[in-house]
BALOBA-1460 file (C-alpha; in Angstrom, 3 decimals):
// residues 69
<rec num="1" residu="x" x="28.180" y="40.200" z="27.359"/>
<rec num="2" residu="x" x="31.009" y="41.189" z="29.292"/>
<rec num="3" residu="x" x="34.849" y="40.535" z="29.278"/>
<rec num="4" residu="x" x="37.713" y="41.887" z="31.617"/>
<rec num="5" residu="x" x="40.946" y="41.916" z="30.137"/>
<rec num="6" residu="x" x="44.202" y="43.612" z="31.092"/>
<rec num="7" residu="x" x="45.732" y="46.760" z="29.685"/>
<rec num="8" residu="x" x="48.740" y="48.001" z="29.664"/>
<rec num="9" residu="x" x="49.147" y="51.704" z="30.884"/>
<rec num="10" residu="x" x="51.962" y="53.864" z="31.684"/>
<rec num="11" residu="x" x="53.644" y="50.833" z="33.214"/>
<rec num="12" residu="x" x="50.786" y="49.839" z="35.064"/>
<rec num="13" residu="x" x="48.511" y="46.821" z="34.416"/>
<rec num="14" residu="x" x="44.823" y="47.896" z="33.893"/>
<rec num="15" residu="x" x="42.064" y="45.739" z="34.061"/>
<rec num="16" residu="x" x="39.540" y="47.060" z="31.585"/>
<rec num="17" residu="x" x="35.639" y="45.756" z="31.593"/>
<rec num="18" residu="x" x="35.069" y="46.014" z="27.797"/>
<rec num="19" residu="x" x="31.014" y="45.273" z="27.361"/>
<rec num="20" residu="x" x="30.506" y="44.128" z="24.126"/>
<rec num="21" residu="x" x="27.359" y="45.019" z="21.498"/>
<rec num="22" residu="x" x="27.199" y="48.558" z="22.583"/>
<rec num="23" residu="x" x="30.100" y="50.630" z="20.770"/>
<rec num="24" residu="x" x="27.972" y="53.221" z="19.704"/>
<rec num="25" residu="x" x="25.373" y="55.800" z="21.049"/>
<rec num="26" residu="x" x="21.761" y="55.419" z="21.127"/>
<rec num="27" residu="x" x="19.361" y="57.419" z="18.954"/>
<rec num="28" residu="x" x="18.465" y="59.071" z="22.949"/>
<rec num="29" residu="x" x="22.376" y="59.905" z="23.340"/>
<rec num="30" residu="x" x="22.628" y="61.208" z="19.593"/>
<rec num="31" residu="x" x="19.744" y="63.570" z="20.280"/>
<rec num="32" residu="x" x="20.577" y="64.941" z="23.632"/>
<rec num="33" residu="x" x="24.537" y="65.584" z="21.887"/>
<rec num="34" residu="x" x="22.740" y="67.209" z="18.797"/>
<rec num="35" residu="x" x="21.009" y="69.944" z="20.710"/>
<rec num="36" residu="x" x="23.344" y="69.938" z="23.336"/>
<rec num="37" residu="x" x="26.015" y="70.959" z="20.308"/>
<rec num="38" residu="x" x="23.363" y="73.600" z="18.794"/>
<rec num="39" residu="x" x="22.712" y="75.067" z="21.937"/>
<rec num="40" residu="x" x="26.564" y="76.115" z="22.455"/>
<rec num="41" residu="x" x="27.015" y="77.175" z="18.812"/>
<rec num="42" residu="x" x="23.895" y="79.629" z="19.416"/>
<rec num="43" residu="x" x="25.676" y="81.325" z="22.635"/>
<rec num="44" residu="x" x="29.017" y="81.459" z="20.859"/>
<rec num="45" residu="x" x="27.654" y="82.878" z="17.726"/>
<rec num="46" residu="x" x="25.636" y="85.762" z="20.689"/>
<rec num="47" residu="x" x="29.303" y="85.994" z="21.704"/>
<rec num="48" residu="x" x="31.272" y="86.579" z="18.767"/>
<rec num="49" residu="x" x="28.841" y="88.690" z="17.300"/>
<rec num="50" residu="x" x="28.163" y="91.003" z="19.672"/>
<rec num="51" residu="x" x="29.613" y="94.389" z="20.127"/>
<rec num="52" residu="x" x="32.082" y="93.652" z="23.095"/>
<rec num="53" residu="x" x="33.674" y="91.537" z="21.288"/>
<rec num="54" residu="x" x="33.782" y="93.486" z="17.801"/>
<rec num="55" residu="x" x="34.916" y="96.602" z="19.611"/>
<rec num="56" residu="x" x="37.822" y="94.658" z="21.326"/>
<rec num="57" residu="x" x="38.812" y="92.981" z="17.917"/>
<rec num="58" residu="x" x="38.508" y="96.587" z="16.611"/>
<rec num="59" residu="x" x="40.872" y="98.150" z="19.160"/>
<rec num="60" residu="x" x="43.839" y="95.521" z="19.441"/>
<rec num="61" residu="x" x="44.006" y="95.851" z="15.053"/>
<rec num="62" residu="x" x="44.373" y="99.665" z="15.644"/>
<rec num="63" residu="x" x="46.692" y="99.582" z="18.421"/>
<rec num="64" residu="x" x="48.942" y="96.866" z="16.147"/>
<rec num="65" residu="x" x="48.520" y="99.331" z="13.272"/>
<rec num="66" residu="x" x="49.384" y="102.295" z="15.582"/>
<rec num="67" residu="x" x="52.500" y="100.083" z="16.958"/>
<rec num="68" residu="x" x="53.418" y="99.257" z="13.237"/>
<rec num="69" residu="x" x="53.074" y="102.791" z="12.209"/>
């Protein structure tokens, strides 16, 4: 079931197509989100815990110490 009505936006008038009984996302759309969501935790975990990253923490704290000092 469909319904245009009109919006206002930024001093324009907007017609918006608002489709009615489907405000949610399917059990398809929750799935592919879930592991889409996992999947980028998992490389930004590889990232933050690897030793680039730890040695570059490690060297701006001792250059702020040293600057401090």
């Amino acid at each position: 079931m469909r319904g245009w009505m009109t919006q206002r936006w930024c001093g324009f008038r907007v017609r918006v197509d608002r489709v009615r009984g489907e405000d949610g996302m399917t059990t398809a759309e929750y799935a592919v989100g879930t592991v889409a969501a996992c999947a980028f935790a998992a490389v930004l975990y590889q990232v933050v815990t690897g030793d680039t990253v730890l040695t570059g923490l490690t060297d701006l704290v001792d250059s702020a110490l040293a600057t401090l000092s």
